[in-house]
N, CA, C and O atoms as a printed pandas DataFrame, in Angstrom:
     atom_number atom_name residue_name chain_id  residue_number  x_coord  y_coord  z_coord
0              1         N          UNK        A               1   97.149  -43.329   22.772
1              2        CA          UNK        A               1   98.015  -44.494   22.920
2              3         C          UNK        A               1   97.620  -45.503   21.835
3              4         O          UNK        A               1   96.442  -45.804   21.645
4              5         N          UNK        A               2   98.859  -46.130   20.972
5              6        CA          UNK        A               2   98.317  -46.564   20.041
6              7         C          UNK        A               2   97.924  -48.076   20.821
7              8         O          UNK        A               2   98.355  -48.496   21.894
8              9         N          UNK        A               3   96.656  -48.910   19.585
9             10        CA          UNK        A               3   95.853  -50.315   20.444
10            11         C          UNK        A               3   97.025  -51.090   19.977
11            12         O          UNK        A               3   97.861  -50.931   19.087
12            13         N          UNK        A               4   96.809  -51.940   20.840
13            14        CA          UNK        A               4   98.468  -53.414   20.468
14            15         C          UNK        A               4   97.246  -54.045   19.453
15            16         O          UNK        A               4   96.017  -54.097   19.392
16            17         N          UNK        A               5   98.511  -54.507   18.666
17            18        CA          UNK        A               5   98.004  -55.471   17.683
18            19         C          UNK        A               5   97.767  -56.854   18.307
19            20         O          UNK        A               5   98.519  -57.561   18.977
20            21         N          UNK        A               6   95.937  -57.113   17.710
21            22        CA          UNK        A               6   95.354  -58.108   18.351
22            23         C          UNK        A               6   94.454  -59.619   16.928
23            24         O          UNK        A               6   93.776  -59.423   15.920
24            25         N          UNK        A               7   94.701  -60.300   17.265
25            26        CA          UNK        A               7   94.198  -61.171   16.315
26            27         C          UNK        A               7   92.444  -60.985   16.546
27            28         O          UNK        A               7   91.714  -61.282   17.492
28            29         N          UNK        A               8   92.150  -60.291   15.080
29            30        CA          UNK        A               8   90.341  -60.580   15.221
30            31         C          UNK        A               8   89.828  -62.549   15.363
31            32         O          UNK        A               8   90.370  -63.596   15.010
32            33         N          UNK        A               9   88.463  -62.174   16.104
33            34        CA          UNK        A               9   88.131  -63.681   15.994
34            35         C          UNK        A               9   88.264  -63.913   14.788
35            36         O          UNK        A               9   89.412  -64.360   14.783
36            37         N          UNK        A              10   87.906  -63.937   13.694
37            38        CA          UNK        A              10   87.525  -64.611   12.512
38            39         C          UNK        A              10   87.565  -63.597   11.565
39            40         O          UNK        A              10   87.427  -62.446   11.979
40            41         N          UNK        A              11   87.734  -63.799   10.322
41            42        CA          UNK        A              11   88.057  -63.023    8.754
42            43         C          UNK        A              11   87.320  -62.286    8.795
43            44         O          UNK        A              11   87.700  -61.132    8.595
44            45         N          UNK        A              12   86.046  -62.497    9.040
45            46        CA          UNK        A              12   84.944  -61.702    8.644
46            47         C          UNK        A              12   84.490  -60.217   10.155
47            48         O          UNK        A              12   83.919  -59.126   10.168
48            49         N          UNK        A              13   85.148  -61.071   11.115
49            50        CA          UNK        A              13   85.157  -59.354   11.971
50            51         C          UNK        A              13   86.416  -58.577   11.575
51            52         O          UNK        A              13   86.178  -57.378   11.432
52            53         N          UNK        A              14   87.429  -58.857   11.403
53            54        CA          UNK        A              14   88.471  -57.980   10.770
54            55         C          UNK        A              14   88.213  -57.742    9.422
55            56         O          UNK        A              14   88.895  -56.809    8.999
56            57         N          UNK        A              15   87.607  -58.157    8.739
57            58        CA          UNK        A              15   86.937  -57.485    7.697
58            59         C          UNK        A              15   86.185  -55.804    8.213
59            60         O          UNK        A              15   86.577  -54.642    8.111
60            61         N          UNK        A              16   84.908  -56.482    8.798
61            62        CA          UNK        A              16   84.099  -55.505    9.678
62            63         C          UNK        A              16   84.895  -54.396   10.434
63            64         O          UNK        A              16   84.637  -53.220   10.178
64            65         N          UNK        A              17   85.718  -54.672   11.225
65            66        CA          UNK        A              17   86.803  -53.786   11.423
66            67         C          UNK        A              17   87.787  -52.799   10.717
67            68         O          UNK        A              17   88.170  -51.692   11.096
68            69         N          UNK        A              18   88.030  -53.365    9.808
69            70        CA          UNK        A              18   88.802  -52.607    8.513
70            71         C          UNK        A              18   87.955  -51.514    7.869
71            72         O          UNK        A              18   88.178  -50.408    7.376
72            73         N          UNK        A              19   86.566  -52.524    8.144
73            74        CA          UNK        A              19   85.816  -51.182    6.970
74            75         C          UNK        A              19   85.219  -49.913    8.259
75            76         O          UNK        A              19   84.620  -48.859    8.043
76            77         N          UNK        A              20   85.516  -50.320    9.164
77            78        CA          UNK        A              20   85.117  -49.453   10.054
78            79         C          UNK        A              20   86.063  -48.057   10.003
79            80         O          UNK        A              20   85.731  -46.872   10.014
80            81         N          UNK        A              21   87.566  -48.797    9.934
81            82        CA          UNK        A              21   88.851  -48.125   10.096
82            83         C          UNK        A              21   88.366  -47.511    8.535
83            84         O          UNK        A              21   87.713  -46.467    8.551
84            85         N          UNK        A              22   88.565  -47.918    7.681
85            86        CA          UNK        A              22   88.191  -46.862    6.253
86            87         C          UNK        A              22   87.130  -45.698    6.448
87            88         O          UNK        A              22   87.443  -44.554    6.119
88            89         N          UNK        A              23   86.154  -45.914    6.863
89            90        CA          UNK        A              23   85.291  -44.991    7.697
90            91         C          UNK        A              23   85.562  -43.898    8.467
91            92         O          UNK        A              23   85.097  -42.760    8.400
92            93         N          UNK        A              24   86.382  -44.383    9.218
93            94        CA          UNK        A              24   86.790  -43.067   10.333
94            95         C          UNK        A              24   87.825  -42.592    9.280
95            96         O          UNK        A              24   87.564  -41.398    9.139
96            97         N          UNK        A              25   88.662  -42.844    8.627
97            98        CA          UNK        A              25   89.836  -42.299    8.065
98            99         C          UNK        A              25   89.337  -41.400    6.664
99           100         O          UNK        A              25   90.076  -40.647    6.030
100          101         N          UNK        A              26   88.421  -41.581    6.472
101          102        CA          UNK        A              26   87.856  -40.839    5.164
102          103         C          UNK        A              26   86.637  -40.229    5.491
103          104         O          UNK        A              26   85.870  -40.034    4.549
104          105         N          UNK        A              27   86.117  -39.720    7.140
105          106        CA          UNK        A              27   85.740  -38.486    7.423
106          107         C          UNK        A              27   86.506  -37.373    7.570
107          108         O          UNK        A              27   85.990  -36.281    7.332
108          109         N          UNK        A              28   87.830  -37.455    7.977
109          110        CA          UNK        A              28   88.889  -36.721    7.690
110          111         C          UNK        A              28   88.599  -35.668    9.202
111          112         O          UNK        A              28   88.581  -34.442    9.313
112          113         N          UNK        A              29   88.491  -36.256    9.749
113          114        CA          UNK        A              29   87.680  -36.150   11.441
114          115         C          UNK        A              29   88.813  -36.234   12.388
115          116         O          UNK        A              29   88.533  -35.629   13.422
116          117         N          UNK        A              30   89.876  -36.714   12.407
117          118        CA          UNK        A              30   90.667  -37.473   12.757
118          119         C          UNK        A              30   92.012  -37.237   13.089
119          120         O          UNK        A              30   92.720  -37.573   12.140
120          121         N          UNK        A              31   92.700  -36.777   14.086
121          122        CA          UNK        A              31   93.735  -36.114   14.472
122          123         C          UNK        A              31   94.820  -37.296   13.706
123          124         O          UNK        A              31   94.769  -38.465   13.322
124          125         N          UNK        A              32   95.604  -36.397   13.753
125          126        CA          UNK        A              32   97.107  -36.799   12.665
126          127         C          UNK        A              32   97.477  -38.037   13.228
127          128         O          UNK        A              32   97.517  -39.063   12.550
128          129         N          UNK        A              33   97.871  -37.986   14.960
129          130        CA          UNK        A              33   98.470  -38.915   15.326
130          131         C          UNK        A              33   97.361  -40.081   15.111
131          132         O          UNK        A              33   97.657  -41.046   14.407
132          133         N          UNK        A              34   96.000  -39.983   15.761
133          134        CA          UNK        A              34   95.203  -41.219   15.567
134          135         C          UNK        A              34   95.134  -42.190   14.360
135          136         O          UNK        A              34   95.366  -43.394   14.471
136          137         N          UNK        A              35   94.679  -41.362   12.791
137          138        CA          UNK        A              35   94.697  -40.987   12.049
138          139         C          UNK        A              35   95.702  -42.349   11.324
139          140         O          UNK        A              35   95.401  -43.152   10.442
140          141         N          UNK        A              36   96.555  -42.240   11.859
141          142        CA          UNK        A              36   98.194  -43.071   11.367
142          143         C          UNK        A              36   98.259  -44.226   12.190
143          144         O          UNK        A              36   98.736  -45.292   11.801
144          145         N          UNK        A              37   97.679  -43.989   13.581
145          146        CA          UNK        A              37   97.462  -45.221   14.306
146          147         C          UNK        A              37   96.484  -46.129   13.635
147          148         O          UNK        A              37   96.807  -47.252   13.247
148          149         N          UNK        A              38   94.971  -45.501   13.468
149          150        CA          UNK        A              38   94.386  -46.318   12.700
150          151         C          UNK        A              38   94.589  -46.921   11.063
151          152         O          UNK        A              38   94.267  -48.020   10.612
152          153         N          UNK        A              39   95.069  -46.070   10.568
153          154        CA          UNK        A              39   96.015  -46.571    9.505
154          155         C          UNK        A              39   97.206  -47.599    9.120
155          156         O          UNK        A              39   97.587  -48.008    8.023
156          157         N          UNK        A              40   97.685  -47.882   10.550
157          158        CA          UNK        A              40   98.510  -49.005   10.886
158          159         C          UNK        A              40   98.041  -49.963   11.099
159          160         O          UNK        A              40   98.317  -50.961   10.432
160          161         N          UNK        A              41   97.011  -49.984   12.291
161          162        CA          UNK        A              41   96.314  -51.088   12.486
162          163         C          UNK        A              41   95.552  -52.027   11.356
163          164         O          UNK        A              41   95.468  -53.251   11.253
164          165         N          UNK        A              42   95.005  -50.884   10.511
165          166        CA          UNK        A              42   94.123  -51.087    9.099
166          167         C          UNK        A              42   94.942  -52.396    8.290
167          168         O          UNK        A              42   94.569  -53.548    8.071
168          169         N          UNK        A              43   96.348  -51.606    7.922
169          170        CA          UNK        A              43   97.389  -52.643    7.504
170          171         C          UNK        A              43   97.418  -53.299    7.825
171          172         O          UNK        A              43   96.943  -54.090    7.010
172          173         N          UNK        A              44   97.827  -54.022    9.068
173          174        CA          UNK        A              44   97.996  -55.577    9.970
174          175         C          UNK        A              44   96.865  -56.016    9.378
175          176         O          UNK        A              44   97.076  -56.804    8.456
176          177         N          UNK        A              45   95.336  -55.678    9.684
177          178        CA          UNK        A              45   94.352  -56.438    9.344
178          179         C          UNK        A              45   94.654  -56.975    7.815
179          180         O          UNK        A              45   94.830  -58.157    7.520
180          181         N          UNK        A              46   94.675  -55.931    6.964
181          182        CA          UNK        A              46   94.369  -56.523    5.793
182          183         C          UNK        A              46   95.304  -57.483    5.271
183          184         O          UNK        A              46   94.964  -58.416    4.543
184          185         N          UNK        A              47   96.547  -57.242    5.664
185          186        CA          UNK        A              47   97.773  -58.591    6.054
186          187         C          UNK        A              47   97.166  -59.901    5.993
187          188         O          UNK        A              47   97.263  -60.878    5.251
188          189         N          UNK        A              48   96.219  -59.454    7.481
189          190        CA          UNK        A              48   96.639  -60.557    8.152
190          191         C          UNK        A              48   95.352  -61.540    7.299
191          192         O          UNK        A              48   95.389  -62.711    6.921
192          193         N          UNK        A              49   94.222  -60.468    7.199
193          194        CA          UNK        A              49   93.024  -60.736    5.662
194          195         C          UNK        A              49   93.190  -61.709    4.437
195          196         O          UNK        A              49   92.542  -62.645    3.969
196          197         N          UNK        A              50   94.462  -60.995    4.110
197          198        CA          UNK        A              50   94.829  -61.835    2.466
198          199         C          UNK        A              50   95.544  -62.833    2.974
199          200         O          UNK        A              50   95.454  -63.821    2.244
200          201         N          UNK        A              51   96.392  -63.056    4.152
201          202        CA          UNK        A              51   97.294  -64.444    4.565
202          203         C          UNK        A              51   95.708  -65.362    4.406
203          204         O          UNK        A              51   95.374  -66.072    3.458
204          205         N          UNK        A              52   95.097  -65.128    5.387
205          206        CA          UNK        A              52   94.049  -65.904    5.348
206          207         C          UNK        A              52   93.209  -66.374    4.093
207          208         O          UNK        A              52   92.491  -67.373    4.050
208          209         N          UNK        A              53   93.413  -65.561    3.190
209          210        CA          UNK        A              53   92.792  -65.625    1.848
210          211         C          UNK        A              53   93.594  -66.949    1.266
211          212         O          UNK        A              53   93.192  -68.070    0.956
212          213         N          UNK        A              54   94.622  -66.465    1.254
213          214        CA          UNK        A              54   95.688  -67.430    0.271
214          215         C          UNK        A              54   95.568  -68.444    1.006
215          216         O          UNK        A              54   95.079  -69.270    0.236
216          217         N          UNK        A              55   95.732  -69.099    2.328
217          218        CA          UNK        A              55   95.601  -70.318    2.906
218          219         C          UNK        A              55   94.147  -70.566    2.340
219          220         O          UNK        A              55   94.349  -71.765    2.148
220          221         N          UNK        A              56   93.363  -70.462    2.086
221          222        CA          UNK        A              56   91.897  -70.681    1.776
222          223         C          UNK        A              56   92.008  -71.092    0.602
223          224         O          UNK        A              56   91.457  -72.150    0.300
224          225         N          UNK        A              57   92.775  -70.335   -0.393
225          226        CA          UNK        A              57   92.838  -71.393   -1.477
226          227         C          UNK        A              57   93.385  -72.314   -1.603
227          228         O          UNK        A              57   92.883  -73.334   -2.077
228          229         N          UNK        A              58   94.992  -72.169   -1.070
229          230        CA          UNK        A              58   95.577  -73.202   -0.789
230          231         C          UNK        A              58   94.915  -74.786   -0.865
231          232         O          UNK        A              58   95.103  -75.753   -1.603
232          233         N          UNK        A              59   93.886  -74.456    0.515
233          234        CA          UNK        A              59   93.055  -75.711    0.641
234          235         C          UNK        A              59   91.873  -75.766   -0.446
235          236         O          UNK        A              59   91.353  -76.873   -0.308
236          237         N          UNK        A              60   91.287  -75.126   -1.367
237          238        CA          UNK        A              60   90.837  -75.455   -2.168
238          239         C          UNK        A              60   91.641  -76.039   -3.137
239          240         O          UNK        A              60   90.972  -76.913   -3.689
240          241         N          UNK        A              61   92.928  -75.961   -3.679
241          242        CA          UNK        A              61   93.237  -75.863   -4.689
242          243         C          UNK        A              61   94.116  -78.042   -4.454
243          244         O          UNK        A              61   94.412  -78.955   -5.226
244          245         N          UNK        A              62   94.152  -77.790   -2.836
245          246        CA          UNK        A              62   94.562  -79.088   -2.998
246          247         C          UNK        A              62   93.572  -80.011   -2.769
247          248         O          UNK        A              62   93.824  -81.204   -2.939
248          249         N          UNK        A              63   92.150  -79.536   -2.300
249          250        CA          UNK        A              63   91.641  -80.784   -2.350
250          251         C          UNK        A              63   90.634  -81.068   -4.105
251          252         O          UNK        A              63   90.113  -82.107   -4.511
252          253         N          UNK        A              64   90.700  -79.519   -4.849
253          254        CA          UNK        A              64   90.759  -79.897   -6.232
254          255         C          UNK        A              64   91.497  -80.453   -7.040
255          256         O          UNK        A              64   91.038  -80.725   -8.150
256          257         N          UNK        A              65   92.861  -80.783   -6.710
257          258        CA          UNK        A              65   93.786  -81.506   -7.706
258          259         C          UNK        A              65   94.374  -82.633   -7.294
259          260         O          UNK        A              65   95.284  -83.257   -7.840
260          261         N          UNK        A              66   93.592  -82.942   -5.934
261          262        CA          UNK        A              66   94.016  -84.442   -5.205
262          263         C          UNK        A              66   93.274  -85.401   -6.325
263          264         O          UNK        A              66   93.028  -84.737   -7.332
264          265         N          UNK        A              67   92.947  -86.456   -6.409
265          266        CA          UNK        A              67   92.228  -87.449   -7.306
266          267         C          UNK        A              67   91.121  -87.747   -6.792
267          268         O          UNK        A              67   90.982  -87.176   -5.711
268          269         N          UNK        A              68   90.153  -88.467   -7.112
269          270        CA          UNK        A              68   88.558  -88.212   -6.252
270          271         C          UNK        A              68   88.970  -89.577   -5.437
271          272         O          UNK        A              68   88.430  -89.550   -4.331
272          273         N          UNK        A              69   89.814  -90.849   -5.650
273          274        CA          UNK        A              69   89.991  -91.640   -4.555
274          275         C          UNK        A              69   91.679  -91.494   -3.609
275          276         O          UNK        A              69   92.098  -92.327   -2.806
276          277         N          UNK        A              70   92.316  -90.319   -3.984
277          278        CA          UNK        A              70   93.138  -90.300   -3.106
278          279         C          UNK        A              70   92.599  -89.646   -1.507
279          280         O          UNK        A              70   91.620  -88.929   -1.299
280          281         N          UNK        A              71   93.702  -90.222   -0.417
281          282        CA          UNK        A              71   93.168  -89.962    0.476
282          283         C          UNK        A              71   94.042  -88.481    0.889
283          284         O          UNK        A              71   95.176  -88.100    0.599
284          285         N          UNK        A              72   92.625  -87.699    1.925
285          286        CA          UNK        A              72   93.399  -86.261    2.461
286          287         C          UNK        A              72   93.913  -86.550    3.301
287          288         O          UNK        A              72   93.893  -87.638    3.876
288          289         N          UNK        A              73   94.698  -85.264    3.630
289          290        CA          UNK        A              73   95.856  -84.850    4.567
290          291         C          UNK        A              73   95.649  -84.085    4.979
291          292         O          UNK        A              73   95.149  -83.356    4.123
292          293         N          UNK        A              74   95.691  -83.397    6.288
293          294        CA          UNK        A              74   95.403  -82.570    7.189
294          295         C          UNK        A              74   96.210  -81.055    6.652
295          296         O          UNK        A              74   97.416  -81.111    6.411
296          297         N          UNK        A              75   95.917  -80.539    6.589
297          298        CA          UNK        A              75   96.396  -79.255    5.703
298          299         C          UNK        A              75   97.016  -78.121    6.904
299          300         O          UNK        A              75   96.492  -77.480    7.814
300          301         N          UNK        A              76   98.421  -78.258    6.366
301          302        CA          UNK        A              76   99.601  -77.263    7.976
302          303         C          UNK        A              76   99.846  -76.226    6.873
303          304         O          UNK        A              76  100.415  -76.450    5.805
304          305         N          UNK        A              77   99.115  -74.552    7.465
305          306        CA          UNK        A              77   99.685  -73.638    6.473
306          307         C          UNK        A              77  101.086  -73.064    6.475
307          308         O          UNK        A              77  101.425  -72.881    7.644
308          309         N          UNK        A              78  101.784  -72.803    5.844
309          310        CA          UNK        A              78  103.110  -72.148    5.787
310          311         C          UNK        A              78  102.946  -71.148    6.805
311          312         O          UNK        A              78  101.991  -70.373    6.859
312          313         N          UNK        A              79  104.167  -71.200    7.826
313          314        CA          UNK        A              79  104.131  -70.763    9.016
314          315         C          UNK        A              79  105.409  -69.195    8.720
315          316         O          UNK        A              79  106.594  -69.266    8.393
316          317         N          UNK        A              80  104.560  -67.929    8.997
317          318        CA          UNK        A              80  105.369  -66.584    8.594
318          319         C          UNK        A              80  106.547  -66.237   10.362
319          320         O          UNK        A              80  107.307  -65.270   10.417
């Protein structure tokens, strides 16, 4: 039964997760159907990985090109 797609706590366990999923998928261990399940799931993560990436710069990139006495703004990421 494939797992429902679930939000990892934080970047860095779906990281941990992903490389887990690369692991099982390149012992070649791995029945067809699973195989594609974990391969799906793999995707969402790394999705959901680089969204998180790009919001990360995002906020670097604006509080590098704000002015050193302008004031911040609470940073709302583009909503998918």
């Amino acid at each position: 039964m494939p797992k429902k797609a679930e939000q990892p706590a934080s970047f860095e366990t779906a990281l941990k997760e992903l490389e887990s999923i690369v692991t099982r998928l390149e012992s070649g261990e791995l029945p067809l159907e699973e195989a594609l399940n974990e391969f799906e799931h793999g995707v969402q993560l790394a999705r959901q990985g680089q969204l998180t990436l790009q919001q990360a710069e995002q906020r670097v990139q604006i509080l590098l090109n704000d002015g050193e006495n302008a004031p911040l703004a609470p940073f709302t990421p583009d909503s998918e």
